[in-house]
N, C-alpha and C positions, 0 to 999 in steps of 0.2 A: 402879442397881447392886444386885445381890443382896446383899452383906456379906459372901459367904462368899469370891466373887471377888477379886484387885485391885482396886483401883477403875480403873485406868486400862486395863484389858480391855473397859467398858462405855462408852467411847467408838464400839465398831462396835457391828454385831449381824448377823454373818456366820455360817454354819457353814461347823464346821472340821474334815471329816471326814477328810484325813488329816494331821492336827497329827503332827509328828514330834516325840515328847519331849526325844530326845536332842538335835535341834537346838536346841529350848527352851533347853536347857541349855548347851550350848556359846557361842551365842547371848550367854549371860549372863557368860561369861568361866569358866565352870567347867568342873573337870578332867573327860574321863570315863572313868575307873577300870574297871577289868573289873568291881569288887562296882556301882558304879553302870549300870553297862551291864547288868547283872543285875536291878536292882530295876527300870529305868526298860522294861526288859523285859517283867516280870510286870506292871506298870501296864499297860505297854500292850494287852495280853490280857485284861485286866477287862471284862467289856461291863457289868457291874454295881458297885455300893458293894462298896467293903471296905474293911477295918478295917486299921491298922498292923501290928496284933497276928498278923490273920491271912497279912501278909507273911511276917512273921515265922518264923510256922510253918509256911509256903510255903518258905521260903529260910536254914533253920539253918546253911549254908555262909558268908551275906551275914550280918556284925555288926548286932545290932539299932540301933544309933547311925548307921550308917551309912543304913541302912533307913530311921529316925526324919530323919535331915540331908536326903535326897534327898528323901524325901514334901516335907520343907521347899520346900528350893527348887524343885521343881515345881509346887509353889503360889505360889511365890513368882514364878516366871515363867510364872504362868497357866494352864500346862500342866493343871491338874486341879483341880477344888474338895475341899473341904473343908464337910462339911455338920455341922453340931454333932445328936446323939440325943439322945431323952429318957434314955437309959440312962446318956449321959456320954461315952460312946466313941465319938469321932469317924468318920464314916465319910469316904472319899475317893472320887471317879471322875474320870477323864481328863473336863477340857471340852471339848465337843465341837462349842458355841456358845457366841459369844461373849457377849453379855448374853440371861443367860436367868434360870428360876428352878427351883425345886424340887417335886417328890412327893414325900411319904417313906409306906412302907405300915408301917401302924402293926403289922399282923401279921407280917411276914416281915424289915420293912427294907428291902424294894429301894426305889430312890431313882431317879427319871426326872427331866430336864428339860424345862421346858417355854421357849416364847416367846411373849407374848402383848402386841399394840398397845394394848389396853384398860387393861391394867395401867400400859403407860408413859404412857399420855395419865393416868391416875388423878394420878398422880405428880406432871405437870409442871402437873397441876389444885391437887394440895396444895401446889405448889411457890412457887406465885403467893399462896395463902390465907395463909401463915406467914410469920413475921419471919426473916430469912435465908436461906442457901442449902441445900438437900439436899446432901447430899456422899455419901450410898449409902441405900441401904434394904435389906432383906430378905425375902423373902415363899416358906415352904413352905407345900405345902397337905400335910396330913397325909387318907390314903384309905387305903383297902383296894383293893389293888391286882388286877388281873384275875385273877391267877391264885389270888389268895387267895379270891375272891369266889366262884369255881369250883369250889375243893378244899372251902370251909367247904357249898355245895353238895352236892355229893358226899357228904360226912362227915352232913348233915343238922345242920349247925353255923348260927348265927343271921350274916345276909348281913349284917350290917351290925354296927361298932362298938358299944359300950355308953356312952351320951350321957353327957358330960363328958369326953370323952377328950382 
């Protein structure tokens, strides 16, 4: 399990290229409101992380409580993670696979997922070594992302982070 997901999401490992939010939701017993039919909207238009904030000020029509309740249960019914920053402010993206894990580019923010068998044999390697059960894990790899790697190029900016980051 990555942590940021349900856990009970990381029973498959399918992709889910076209998840329907809104049936997400309904799905789960909840109403869908024209403001909610508007936010789970603009989710779904993201190809990238955002921010709650930046809904926000994407949709001053749609109540920020409202905005903050649906990111809820869209997470809550799998429909998108939640990836915690170093800055504090959470970013969001529709999931698009079912157990997968994280990029985050320490210059820009964009945020990819990956899926990799290496990491989950790791896991059920640690799994065996330790007293107990796993019940989730977590794992971002923090890079600089292609196009940053490209633009810091161009610019004549150093290709590479500053060690300890």
């Amino acid at each position: 399990m990555c942590g940021i997901c349900p856990p009970w999401r990381h029973n498959m490992a399918t992709t889910r290229p076209g998840l329907d939010l809104l049936a997400s939701l309904e799905d789960k017993g909840h109403r869908l409101t024209g403001p909610r039919r508007r936010v789970v909207s603009a989710v779904e238009d993201k190809d990238e992380g955002f921010t709650a904030e930046s809904l926000c000020l994407d949709m001053p029509e749609v109540g920020r409580a409202t905005i903050y309740r649906t990111l809820k249960l869209l997470l809550d019914a799998g429909a998108i993670c939640k990836l915690p920053m170093p800055d504090g402010a959470p970013r969001y993206m529709p999931a698009r696979v079912e157990h997968h894990h994280h990029t985050v580019c320490v210059r820009c923010g964009a945020i990819g997922e990956f899926r990799d068998s290496t990491v989950e044999r790791m896991v059920r390697s640690v799994g065996r070594d330790i007293s107990g059960e796993i019940v989730g894990h977590r794992m971002e790899f923090y890079v600089i992302c292609t196009d940053c790697l490209e633009e810091g190029d161009r610019r004549g900016r150093p290709l590479r982070a500053p060690v300890g980051r």
